[in-house]
C-alpha positions in Angstrom: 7.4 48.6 73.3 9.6 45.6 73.4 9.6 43.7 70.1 10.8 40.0 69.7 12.6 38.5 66.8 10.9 35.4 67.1 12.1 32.1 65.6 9.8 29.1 65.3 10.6 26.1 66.6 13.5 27.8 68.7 14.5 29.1 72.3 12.7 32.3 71.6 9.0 30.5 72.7 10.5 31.0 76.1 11.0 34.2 76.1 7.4 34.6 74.1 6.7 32.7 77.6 8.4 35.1 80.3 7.0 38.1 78.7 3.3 36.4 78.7 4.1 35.9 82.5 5.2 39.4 83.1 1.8 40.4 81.4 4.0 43.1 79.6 3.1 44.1 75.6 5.3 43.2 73.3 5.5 42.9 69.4 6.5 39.8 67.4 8.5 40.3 64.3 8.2 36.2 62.9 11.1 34.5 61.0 10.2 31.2 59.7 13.2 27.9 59.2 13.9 27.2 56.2 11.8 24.0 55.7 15.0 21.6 53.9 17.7 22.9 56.0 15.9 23.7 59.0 18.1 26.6 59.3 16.7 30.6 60.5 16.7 32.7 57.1 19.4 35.3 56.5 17.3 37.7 57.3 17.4 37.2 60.9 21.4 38.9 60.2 19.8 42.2 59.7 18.7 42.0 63.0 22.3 40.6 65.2 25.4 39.2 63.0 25.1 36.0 64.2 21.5 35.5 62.3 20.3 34.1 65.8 17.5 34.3 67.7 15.5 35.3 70.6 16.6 39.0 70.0 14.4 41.7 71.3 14.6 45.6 71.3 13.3 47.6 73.8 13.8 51.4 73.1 17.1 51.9 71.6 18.0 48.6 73.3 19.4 45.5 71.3 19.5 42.5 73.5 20.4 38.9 72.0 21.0 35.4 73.9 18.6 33.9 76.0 19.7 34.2 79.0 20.6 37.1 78.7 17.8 38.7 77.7 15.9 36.9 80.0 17.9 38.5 82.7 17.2 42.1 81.4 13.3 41.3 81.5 13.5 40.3 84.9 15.6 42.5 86.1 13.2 45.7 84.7 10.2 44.2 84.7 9.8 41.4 86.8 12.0 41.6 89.7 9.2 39.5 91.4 11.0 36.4 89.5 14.0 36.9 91.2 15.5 36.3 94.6 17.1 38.5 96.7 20.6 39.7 96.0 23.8 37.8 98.0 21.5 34.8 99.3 22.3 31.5 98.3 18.6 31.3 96.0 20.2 34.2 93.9 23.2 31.8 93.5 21.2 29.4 92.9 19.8 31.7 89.6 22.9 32.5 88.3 23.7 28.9 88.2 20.9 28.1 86.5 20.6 30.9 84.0 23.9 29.9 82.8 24.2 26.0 83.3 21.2 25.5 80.8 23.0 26.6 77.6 26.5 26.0 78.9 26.5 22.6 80.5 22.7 20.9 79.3 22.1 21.8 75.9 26.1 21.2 74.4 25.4 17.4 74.5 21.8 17.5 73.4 22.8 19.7 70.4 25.3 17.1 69.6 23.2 14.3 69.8 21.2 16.0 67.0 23.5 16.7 65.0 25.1 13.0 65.4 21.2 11.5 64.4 21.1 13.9 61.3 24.4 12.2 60.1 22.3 9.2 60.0 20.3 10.3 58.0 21.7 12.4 55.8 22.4 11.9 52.1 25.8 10.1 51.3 27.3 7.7 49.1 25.9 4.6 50.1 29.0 3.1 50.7 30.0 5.6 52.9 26.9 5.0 54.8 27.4 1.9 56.7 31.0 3.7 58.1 29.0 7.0 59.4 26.4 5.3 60.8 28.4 3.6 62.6 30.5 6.4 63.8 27.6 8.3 64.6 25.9 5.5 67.0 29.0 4.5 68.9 29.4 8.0 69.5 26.5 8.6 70.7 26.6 5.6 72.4 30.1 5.8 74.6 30.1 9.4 75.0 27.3 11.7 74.4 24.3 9.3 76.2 26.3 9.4 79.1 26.8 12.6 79.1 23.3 13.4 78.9 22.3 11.0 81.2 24.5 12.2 84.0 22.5 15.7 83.1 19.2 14.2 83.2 19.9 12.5 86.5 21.2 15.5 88.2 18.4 17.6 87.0 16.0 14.7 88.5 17.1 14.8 91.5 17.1 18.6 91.9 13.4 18.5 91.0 12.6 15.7 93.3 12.8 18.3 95.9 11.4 21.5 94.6 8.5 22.4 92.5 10.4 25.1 90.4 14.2 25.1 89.9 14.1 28.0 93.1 11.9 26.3 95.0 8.1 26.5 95.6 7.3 29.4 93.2 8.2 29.8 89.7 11.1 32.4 88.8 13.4 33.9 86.0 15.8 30.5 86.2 12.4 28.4 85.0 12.5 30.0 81.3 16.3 29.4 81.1 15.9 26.0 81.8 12.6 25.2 80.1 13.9 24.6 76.9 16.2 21.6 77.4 14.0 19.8 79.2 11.0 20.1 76.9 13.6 19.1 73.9 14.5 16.2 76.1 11.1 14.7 76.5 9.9 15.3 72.7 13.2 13.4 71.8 12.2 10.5 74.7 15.4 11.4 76.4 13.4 11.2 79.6 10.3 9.0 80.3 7.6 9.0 83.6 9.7 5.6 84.5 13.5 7.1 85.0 12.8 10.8 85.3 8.8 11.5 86.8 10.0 14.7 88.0 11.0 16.3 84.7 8.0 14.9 83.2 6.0 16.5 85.6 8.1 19.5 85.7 7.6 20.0 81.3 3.9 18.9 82.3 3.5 21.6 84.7 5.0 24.8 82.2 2.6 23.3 79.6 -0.4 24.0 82.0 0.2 27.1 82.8 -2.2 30.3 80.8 0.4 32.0 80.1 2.5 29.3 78.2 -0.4 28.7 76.2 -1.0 32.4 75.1 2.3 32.5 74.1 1.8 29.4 72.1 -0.9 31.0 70.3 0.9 34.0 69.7 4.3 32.8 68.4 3.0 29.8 66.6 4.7 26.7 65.4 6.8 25.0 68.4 7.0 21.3 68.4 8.3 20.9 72.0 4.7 21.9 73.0 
């Protein structure tokens, strides 16, 4: 049975997702943040080296990253989420499955780490300089950046229901997790981006979101 080393608050949920889709059993080992630091305990090291997660196993299988993993699943359980080999809708998948945590989420993780300097205990004196380092950065170069993003994804979604088109497929989980961290950080609003409102809107309705929800817990892009 395939087992997930689930972390909460963290890209795992969408795998909790995919596999809720696939209707196929699976185990959840939990790992909890560590509530100060907000970082995954060192257990999660026992596990994969980089203390990450998702990782599943499935048999002697050890499979980390999302996309990754998300393309194993697919590809041995759910081939029905995936479009035919060589046409331009499996090109279209690759893309995705890839451009989610190597284009999106780079500038979205740095925004949040740029806001925690903000906040973050300091020598007051020191302060005023790194708050203002932190918002003119954000300001000339990662908004932008994320904008441009936003936009592009917009307009991709103006004209399809699902990132492939009409039915949902393996590309959706990728790609659900930067978008749902966009809206709970008001990085997109009904006004400028309706379609990835709706889109986040849509995953949320779904049954199988939901079981997974109750299953893997804590996630406060929900």
């Amino acid at each position: 049975m395939i087992r997930v080393h689930h972390l909460n608050n963290s890209r795992s949920q969408r795998i909790l997702w995919m596999l809720e889709e696939l209707d196929q059993p699976y185990k959840i080992e939990h790992y909890e943040r560590d509530s100060k630091t907000m970082l995954a305990p060192s257990s999660l090291k026992n596990v994969h080296p980089l203390g990450k997660a998702p990782v599943i196993t499935d048999g002697a299988l050890t499979i980390a990253e999302s996309g990754a993993i998300i393309d194993y699943l697919a590809h041995t359980y759910g081939k029905n989420l995936l479009p035919e080999p060589g046409t331009q809708a499996w090109i279209d998948y690759t893309y995705w499955l890839h451009y989610a945590e190597g284009s999106l989420m780079p500038p979205l993780v740095m925004r949040l780490v740029f806001e925690k300097v903000k906040t973050s205990p300091m020598p007051f004196f020191v302060k005023p300089v790194a708050r203002g380092i932190a918002n003119k950065t954000i300001e000339i170069f990662i908004g932008p950046q994320i904008d441009t993003h936003m936009d592009f994804v917009e307009t991709h979604l103006a004209k399809h229901t699902w990132f492939l088109g009409e039915e949902l497929s393996a590309a959706d989980f990728q790609m659900s997790f930067p978008l749902e961290a966009a809206v709970a950080r008001g990085l997109v609003n009904d006004k400028q981006h309706p379609n990835i409102v709706a889109y986040v809107k849509r995953i949320h309705q779904r049954p199988a979101y939901k079981r997974a929800l109750g299953r893997g817990g804590e996630y406060d892009f929900a």
